[in-house]
DOMI-9763 format. One line per 3 residues: number of its first residue (from 1); their letters; for each residue x, y, z of C-alpha. Coordinates in steps of 0.05 Angstrom, whole numbers, padded with zeros to 5 digits. Example, Ala and Ser with C-alpha at 12.3 -4.5 7.8 and 13.67 -1.06 7.14 Angstrom:
BEGIN
1) AS) 00246/-00090/00156 | 00273/-00021/00143
% end
This chain:
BEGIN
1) XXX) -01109/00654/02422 | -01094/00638/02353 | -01044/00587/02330
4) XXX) -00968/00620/02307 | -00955/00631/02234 | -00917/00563/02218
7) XXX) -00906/00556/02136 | -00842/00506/02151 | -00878/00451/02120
10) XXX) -00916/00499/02062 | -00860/00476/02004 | -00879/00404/02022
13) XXX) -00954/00416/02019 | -00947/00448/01958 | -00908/00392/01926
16) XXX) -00976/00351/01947 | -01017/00391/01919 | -00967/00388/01850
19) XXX) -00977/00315/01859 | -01046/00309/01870 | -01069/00361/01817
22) XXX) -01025/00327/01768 | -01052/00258/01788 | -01122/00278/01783
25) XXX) -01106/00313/01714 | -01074/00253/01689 | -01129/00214/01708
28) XXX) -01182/00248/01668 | -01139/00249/01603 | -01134/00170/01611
31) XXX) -01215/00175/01616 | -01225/00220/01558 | -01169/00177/01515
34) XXX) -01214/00099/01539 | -01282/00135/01539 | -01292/00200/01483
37) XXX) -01336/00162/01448 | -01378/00144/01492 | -01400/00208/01528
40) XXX) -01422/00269/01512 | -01398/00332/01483 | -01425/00372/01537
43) XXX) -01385/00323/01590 | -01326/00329/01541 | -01320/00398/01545
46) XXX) -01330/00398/01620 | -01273/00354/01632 | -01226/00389/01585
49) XXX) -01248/00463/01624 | -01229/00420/01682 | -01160/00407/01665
52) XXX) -01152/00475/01638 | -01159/00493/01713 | -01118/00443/01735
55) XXX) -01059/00462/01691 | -01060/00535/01713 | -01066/00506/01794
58) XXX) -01003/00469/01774 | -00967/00530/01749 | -00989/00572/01808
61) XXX) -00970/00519/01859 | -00901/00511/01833 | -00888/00590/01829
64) XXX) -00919/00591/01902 | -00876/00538/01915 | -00812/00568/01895
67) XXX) -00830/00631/01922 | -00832/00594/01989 | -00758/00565/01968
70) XX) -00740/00642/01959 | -00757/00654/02024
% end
């Protein structure tokens, strides 16, 4: 039998997964700041694709999220 449909808790996981993405995102722009000139332009661009991605998983996770407020 499958579980029920329980989302009372899907604002809070959402707001981890703000954190988290942010934390992570964060992180890489300290790495790039200490370390762009000492790898390559190839990892460079990887890393800034990366947090492209990361910054549009932000945006959707906080419009999921206040959909979810909505209702």
């Amino acid at each position: 039998m499958p579980k029920p449909d329980d989302r009372s808790d899907n604002e809070e996981r959402l707001q981890d997964h703000i954190d988290h993405t942010f934390a992570n995102l964060r992180k890489s722009e300290h790495y790039l700041d200490e370390h762009s000139d000492e790898i390559s332009e190839d990892e460079r661009q990887a890393i800034e694709a990366k947090n492209d991605r990361r910054r549009e998983s932000i945006d959707y996770f906080i419009a999921e999220k206040k959909d979810e407020a909505r209702g």
